[in-house]
C-alpha positions as CSV (number, residue, x, y, z in Angstrom):
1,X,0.0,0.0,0.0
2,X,1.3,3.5,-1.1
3,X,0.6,6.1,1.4
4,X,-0.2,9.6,0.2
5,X,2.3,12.2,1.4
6,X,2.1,14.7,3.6
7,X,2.4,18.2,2.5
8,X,6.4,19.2,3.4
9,X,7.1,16.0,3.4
10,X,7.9,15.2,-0.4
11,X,12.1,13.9,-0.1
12,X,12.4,10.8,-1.3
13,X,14.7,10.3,1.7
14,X,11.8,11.0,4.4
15,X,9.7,8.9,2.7
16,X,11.8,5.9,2.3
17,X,12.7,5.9,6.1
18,X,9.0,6.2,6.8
19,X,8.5,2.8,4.7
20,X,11.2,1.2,6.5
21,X,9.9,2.4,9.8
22,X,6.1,1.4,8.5
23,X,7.7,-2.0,7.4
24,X,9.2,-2.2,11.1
25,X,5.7,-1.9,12.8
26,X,4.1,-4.3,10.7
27,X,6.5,-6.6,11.1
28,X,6.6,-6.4,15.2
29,X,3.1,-6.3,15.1
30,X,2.8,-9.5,14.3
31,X,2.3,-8.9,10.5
32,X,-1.9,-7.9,10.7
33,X,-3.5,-7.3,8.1
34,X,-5.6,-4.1,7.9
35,X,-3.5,-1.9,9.6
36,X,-1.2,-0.4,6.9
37,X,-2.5,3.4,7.8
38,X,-2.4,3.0,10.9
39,X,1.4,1.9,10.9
40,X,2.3,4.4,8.4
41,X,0.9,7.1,10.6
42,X,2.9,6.2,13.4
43,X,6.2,5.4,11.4
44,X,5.2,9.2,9.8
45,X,4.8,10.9,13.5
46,X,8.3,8.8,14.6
47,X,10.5,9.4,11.7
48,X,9.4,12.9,11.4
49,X,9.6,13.8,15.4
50,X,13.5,12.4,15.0
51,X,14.2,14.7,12.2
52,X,12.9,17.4,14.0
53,X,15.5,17.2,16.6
54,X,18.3,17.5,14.3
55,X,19.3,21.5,14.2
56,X,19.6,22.4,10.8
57,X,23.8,23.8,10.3
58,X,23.7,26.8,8.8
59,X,27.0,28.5,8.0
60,X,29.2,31.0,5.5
61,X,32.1,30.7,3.9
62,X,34.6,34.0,3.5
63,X,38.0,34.0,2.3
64,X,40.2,35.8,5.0
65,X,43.7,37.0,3.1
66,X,44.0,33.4,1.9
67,X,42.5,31.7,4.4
68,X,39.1,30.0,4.1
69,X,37.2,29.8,7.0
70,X,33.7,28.3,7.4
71,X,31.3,29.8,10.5
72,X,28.3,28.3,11.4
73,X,25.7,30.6,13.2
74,X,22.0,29.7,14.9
75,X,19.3,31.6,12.9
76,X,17.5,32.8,16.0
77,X,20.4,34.6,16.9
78,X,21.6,36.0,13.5
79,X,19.6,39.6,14.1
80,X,17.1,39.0,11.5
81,X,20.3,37.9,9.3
82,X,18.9,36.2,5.8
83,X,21.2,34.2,3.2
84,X,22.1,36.3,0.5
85,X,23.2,39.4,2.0
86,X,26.0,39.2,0.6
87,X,27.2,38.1,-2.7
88,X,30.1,36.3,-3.9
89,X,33.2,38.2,-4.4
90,X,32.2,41.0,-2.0
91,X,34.4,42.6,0.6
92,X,32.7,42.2,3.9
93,X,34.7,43.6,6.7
94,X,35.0,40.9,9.7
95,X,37.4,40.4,12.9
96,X,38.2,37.8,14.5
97,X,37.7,36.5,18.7
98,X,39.1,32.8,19.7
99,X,36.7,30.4,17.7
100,X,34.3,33.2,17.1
101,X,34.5,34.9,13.6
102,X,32.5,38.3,13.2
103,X,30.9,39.8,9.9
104,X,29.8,43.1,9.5
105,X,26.8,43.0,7.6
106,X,25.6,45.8,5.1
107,X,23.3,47.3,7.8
108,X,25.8,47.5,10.0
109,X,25.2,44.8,12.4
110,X,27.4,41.6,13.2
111,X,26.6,38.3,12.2
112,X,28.5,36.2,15.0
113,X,29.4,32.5,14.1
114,X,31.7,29.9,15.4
115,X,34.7,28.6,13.1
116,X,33.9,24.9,12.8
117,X,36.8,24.6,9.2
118,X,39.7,26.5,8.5
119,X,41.8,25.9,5.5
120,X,44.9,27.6,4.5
C-alpha cells in the first residue's frame, strides 16, 4: 500500500525511512493485516519527530587573506540575518575572537558565528 504524502514532506529520503519504519511496525506487530495506515501514521509521526530534533547547520564561507574559513551561526540569533546578503566576491569587513569569527553586515550589524573549518 502507497501512502499519500504529507504536505512538506515530499524527499524521497523522508519517505523511504518512513516505509522502512512502517515496514518495522508491521512486522513487530505480528504482521496484521488491515492496519497499513495505521502503521504508516505512526512510522510518519516517529520518523518525522527524529528529524525534528536535528538543528539544521547553517553557516558561511569568507576567504580571509588566503584563508578560508567556514562559521556556522544559529538563525535565531543572526539579528534578523537572511542568506544572500552578501554576494560572492564582495568585501565584507570581519574580525576575529578565539573560535568566534564576526561579519559586519551591510546594515551595519554583526553576524557572530563559530569557526567549525579553516583551511589555509
Amino acid at each position: 500500500m502507497v501512502m499519500e504524502r504529507a504536505p512538506g514532506n515530499n524527499s524521497p529520503q523522508l519517505q523511504e525511512a518512513i516505509r522502512r519504519r512502517a515496514t518495522e511496525l508491521f512486522e513487530r506487530g505480528g504482521a496484521v493485516a488491515g492496519k497499513d495506515a495505521e502503521n504508516w501514521y505512526q512510522a510518519e509521526a516517529e520518523v518525522l519527530r527524529e528529524s525534528c530534533t536535528h538543528a539544521i547547520r547553517r553557516a558561511v564561507v569568507v576567504n580571509v587573506r588566503g584563508v578560508v574559513y567556514t562559521g556556522e551561526y544559529e538563525s535565531t540569533s543572526a539579528d534578523g540575518y537572511l542568506p544572500g546578503e552578501w554576494k560572492q566576491g564582495d568585501a565584507i569587513p570581519v574580525r576575529l575572537a578565539g573560535d568566534k569569527l564576526f561579519l559586519r553586515r551591510p546594515n551595519g550589524r554583526e553576524l557572530q558565528t563559530t569557526v567549525v573549518k579553516r583551511i589555509g
